[in-house]
C-alpha positions in Angstrom: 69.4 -49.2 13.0 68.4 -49.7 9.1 67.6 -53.6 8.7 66.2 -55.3 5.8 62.8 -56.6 6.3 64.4 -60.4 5.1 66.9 -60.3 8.1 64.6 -58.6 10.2 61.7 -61.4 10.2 64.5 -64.7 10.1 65.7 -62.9 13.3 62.3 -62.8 14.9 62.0 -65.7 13.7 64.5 -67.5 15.6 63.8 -65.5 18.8 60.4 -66.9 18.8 61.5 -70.2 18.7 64.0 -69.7 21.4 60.5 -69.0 22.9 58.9 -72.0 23.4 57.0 -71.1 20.0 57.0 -73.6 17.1 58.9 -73.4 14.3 55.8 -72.7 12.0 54.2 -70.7 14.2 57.0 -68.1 15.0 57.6 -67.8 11.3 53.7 -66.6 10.8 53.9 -64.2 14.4 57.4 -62.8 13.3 55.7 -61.9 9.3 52.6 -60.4 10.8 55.0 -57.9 13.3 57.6 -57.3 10.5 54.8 -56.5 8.5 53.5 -54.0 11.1 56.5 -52.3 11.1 56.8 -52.0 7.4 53.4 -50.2 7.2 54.5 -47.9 9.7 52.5 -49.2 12.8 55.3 -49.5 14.9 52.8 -49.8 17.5 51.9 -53.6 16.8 54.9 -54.0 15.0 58.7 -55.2 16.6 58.6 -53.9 19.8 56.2 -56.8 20.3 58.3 -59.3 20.3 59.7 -58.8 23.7 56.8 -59.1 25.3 55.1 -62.1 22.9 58.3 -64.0 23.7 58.3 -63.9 27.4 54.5 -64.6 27.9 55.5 -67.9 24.9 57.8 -68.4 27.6 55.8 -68.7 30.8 53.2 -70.2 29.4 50.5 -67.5 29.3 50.2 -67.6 25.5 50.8 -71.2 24.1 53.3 -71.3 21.3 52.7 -74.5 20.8 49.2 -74.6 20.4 47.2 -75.3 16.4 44.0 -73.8 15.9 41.1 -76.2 15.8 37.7 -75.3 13.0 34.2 -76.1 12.4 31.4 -75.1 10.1 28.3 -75.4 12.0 26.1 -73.5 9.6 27.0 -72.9 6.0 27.8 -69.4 6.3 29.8 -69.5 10.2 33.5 -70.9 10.8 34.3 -71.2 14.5 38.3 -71.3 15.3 39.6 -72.1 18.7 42.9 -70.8 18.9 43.2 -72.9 22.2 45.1 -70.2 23.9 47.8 -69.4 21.1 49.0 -66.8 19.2 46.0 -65.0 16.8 47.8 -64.7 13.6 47.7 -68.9 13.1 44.0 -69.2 14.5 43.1 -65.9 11.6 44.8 -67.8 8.5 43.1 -70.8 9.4 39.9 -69.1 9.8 40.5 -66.8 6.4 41.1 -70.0 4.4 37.6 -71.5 5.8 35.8 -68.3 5.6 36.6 -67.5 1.8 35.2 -70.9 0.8 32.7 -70.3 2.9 31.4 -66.5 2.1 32.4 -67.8 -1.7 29.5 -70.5 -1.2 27.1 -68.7 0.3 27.5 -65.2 -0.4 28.4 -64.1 3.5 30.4 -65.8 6.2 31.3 -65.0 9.8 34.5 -66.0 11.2 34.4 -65.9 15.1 37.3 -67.1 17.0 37.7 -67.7 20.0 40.6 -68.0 23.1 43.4 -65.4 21.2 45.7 -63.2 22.0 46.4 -60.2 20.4 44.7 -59.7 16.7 47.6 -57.5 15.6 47.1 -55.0 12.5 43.5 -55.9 12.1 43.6 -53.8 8.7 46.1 -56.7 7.3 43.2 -59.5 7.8 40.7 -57.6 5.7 43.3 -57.0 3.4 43.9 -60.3 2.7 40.7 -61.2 1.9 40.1 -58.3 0.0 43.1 -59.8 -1.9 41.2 -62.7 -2.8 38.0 -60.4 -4.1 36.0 -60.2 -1.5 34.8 -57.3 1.1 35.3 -57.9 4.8 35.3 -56.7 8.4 37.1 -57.7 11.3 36.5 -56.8 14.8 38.4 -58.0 17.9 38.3 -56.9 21.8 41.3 -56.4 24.1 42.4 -56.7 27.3 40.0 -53.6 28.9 41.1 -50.3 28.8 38.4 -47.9 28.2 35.4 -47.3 31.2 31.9 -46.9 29.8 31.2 -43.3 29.2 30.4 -41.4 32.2 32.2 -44.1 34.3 35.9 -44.4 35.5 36.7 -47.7 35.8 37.9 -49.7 32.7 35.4 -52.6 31.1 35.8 -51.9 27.4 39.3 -53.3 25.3 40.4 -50.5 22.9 38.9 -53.2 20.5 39.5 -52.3 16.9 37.3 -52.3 13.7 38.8 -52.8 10.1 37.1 -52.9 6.4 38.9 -53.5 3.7 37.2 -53.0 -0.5 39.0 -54.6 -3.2 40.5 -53.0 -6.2 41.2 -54.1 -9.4 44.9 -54.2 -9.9 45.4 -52.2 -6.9 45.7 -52.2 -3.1 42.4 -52.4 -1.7 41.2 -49.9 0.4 41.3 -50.1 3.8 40.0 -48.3 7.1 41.8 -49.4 10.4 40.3 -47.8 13.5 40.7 -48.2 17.5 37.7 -47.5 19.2 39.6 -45.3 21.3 41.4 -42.3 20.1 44.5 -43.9 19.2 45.3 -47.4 19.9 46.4 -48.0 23.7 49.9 -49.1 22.1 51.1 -45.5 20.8 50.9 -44.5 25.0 53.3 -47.3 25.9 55.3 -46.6 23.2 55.0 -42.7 25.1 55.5 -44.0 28.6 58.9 -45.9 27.8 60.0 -42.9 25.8 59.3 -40.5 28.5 56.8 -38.8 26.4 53.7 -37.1 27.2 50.6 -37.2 25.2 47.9 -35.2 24.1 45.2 -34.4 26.1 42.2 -35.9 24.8 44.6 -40.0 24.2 43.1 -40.6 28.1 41.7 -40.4 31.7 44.0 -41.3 34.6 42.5 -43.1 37.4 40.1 -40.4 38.7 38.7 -40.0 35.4 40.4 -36.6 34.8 42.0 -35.9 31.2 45.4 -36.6 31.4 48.8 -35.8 29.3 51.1 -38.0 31.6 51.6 -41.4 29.4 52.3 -43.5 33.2 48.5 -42.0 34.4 47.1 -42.8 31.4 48.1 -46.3 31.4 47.1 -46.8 35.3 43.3 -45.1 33.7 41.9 -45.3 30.9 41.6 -44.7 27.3 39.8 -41.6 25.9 36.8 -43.5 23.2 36.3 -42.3 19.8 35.2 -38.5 20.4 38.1 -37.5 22.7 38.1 -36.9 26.4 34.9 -34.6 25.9 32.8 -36.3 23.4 33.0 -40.2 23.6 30.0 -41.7 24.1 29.4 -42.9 20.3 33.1 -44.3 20.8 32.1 -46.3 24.2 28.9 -47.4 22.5 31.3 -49.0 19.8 33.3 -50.7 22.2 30.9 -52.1 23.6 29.4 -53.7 20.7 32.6 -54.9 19.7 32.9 -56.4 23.2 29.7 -58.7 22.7 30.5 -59.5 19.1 34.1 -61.0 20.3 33.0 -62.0 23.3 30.2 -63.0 24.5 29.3 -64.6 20.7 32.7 -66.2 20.7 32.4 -67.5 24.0 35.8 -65.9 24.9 36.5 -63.3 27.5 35.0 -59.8 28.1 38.0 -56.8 27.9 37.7 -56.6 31.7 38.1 -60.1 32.2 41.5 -60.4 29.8 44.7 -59.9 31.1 47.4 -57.6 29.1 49.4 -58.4 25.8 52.2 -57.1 27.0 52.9 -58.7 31.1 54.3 -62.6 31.3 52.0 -62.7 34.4 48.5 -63.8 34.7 45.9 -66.2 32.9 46.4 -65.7 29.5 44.1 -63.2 27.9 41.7 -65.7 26.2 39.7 -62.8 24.3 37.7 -63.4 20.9 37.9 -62.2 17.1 35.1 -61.8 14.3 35.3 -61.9 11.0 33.0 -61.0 8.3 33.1 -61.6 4.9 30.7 -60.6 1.5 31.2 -61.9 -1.5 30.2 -59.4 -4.5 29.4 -61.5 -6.7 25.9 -62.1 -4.3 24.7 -58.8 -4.5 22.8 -56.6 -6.8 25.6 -54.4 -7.8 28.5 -57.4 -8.4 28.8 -56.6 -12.1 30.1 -53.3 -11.3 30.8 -53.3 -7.7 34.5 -52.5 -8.3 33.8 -49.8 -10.9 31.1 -47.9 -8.6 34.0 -47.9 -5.6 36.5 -46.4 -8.0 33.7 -43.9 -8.5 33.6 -43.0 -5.1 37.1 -42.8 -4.6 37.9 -40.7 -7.5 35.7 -37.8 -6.4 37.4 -38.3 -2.8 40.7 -37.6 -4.2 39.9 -34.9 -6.6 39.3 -32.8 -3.3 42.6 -30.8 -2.8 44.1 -32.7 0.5 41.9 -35.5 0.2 43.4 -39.1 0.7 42.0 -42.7 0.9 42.5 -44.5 4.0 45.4 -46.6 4.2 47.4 -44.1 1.7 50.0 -43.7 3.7 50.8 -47.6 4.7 50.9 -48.3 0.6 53.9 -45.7 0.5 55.6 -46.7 3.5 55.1 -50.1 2.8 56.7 -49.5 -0.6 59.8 -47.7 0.7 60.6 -50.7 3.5 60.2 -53.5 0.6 63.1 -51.4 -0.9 65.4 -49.9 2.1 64.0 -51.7 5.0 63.0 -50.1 8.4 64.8 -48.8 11.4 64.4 -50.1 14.4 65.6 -48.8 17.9 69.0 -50.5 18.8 68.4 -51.4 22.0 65.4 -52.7 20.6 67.1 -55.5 18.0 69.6 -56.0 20.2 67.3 -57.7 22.9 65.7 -59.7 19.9 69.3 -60.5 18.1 70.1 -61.7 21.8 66.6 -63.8 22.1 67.6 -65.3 18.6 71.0 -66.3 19.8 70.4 -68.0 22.7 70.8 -72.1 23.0 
């Protein structure tokens, strides 16, 4: 089903706050998923709303909950996000952190007691937006065991940068510390699909290509099934950064994004953020990355990360996406209720 992205995020909308979610709150949670969706990312895009909305429900995230900061140190914003959704706790925190890094040339953002950090590309982007250069990091409920291991400590726990561009998009790398994000093999196991060999380990540590194993094992780190112990390593720095220096939970101590059962996930997010204009390149900064990028692209089947999401992105501004039917059904009935 074809839906403008307009009637697609007032219907979110309103199934949110069928939800137990604020009104201002499910209007930010339903643009960050719609905005998923219209970069493609289906993954952390609509087909989150089911499961956001029955966790606002029970009370494992708090849709009610507003995102508290401070500025201990110049250069450091702490948010709580008091057990609510991310996407409020991150806008508060960009909006602190770009005075911040604009101040003092750098600023960390850590925040702590979230839920799921969505498109962790977007966040960078948006400060990119405003000129400056930035990198995000969050952990996840754990899905990944340390390499050579077989039980799961590590979140898939991605890492995003983000360079801006005069008059353009800036550029921006999105990455899972697993092979792919944990979300593309539960979109697999509800479609009956299997996946690749080297996505994961069932729960004996053996490669698997059945989405249901996968999902009761553990993900593959960066490197495949046969070569991830750079990927666990990332993890696991990612892991200290979000959580022990946030002060939130550890991957293996979160509980999933996606089951209304359970504590609520509590994990962390960081944030960092360079302002050019500090450094010893910041009259040309932009010009040297257009450099760069120019000789990437003069190489026959070359791209810049993120291509893709500026085309797709473009085509759902203009047609809108589609979405399964069963899918916006459930979320046209969430919006209906009384």
């Amino acid at each position: 089903m074809r839906i403008s992205l307009d009637e697609l995020e007032k219907t979110i909308t309103a199934a949110f706050a069928n939800s137990k979610v604020a009104p201002d709150t499910a209007e930010i949670v339903a643009r960050a998923l719609v905005r998923a969706e219209a970069d493609g990312i289906s993954s952390h895009g609509v087909a989150r709303v089911p499961p956001y909305a029955e966790q606002a429900k029970c009370g494992k995230v708090d849709g009610f909950a507003k995102p508290s900061a401070s500025r201990p140190r110049p250069g450091v914003v702490n948010v709580d996000s008091h057990i609510g959704f991310a996407f409020p706790a991150i806008a508060l925190g960009l909006a602190d952190g770009i005075k911040a890094a604009r101040e003092t040339g750098i600023a960390a953002i850590g925040i702590s007691h979230s839920h799921h950090f969505g498109v962790a590309g977007h966040h960078v982007e948006d400060a990119a937006d405003a000129g400056l250069v930035a990198l995000a990091f969050s952990n996840t409920p754990s899905a990944i065991a340390p390499w050579g291991g077989n039980k799961a400590l590590y979140g898939t726990n991605p890492i995003a940068f983000a360079w801006p561009r005069t008059g353009k998009v800036p550029m921006v790398i999105d990455l899972s510390v697993s092979t792919v994000a944990r979300g593309k093999v539960t979109l697999a196991a509800k479609a009956g699909k299997p996946i690749p060999e080297d996505w994961a380990f069932d729960a004996d540590g053996n490669a698997t290509t059945d989405a249901n194993a996968a999902l009761a094992g553990s993900m593959a780190p960066l490197g495949g099934a046969g070569a991830g112990a750079k990927g666990a390593a990332l993890a696991l720095m990612v892991e200290l950064l979000c959580g022990a220096l946030t002060g939130s939970n550890f991957g293996y101590q979160g509980t999933s994004f996606f089951e209304p059962t359970g504590a609520p996930p509590s994990i962390g997010h960081m944030i960092l953020l360079f302002d050019p204009a500090a450094f010893g390149g910041a009259e040309n900064f932009a010009g040297r990355g257009e450099e760069m990028f120019a000789e990437i692209i003069a190489q026959e089947g070359a791209r810049l990360p993120g291509d893709r999401r500026i085309v797709l992105r473009e085509q759902a501004a203009k047609d809108g996406v589609d979405i399964p039917n069963a899918l916006y059904e459930d979320i046209k009935g969430r919006a209906s209720e009384a």
